[in-house]
N, C-alpha and C positions, 0 to 999 in steps of 0.2 A: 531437720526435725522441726517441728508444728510448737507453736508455744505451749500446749498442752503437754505433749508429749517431753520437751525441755522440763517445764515444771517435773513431773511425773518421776523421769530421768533425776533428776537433781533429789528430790525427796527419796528416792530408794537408795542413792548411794551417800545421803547423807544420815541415815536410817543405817546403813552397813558400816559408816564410818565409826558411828557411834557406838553402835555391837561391839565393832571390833579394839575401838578402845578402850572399851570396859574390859573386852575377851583379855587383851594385851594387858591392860593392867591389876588383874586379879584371877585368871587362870594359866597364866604365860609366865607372870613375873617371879615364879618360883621352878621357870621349866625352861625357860629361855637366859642366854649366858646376854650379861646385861651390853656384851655389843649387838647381836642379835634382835632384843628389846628396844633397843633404839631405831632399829631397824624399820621394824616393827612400828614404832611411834613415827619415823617418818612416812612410812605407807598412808597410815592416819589420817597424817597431819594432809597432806596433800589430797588427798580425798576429800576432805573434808570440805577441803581451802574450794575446792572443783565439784564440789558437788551444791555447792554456793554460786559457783559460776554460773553453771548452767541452771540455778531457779532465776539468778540473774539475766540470762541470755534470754529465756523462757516471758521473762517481764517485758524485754527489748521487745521481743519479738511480735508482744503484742500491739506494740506503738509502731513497731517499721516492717514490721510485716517482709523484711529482707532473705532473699538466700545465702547470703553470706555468712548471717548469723545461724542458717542450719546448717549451713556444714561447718560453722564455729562449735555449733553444738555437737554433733560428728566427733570430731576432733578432740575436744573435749570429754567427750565420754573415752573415745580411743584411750585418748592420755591417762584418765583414770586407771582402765584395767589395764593397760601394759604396764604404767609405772607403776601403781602403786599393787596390783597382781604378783606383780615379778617381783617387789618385795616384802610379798604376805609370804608368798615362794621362797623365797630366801631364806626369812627368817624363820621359818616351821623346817625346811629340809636342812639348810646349811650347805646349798648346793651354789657355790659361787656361781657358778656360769648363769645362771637365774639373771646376775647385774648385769651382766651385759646386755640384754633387752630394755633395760631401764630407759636408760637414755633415746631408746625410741620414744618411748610414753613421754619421755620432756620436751622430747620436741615437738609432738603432738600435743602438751599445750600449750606450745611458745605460739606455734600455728594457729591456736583458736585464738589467744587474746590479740595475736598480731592483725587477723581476722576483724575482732571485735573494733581494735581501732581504728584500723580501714572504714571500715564502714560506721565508726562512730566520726571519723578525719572527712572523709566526702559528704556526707550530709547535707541538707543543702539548710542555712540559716532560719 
């Protein structure tokens, strides 16, 4: 991804994080069973936390102008929608099998930040 398109990326799912925490905490909180709800606030949270990332990656990118940090960003968006997708999923159906995709999406950001410090680790002084 293009540092444009990082920025861009990063503003829409932090713009949907924030929908959706508000959605979760005053049209959910009296429809969802409050493990459910937590659910639900970890999706969030993790969006959120990644949709920071990537205005972050988006910043890098305009100083190192790197490939590494676009398929950091790749990665990173993946991670978004698998993990915290599959438990927007979760928590509106109640369909357990939904978590077991999760842990893909974690490993797809363990991959972009491991990414990120590679290529923040090589750099040359």
């Amino acid at each position: 991804m293009q540092a444009r398109s990082l920025a861009a990326a990063g503003a829409i799912n932090m713009f949907i994080a924030v929908a959706a925490g508000a959605f979760g905490a005053h049209g959910l909180k009296q429809v969802l069973s409050p493990e459910m709800l937590a659910i639900w606030q970890t999706a969030v949270l993790y969006q959120m936390v990644h949709a920071l990332g990537l205005l972050m990656l988006g910043a890098l990118q305009q100083q190192w102008n790197s490939a590494l940090l676009r398929r950091a960003g790749w990665a990173m968006l993946a991670g978004i929608v698998i993990f915290s997708g599959s438990l927007y999923a979760l928590a509106l159906s109640g369909v357990r099998m939904l978590g077991a995709i999760t842990p893909v999406g974690g490993v797809a950001f363990l991959v972009a930040w491991a990414m990120l410090a590679w290529d923040a680790i090589r750099r040359p002084r």
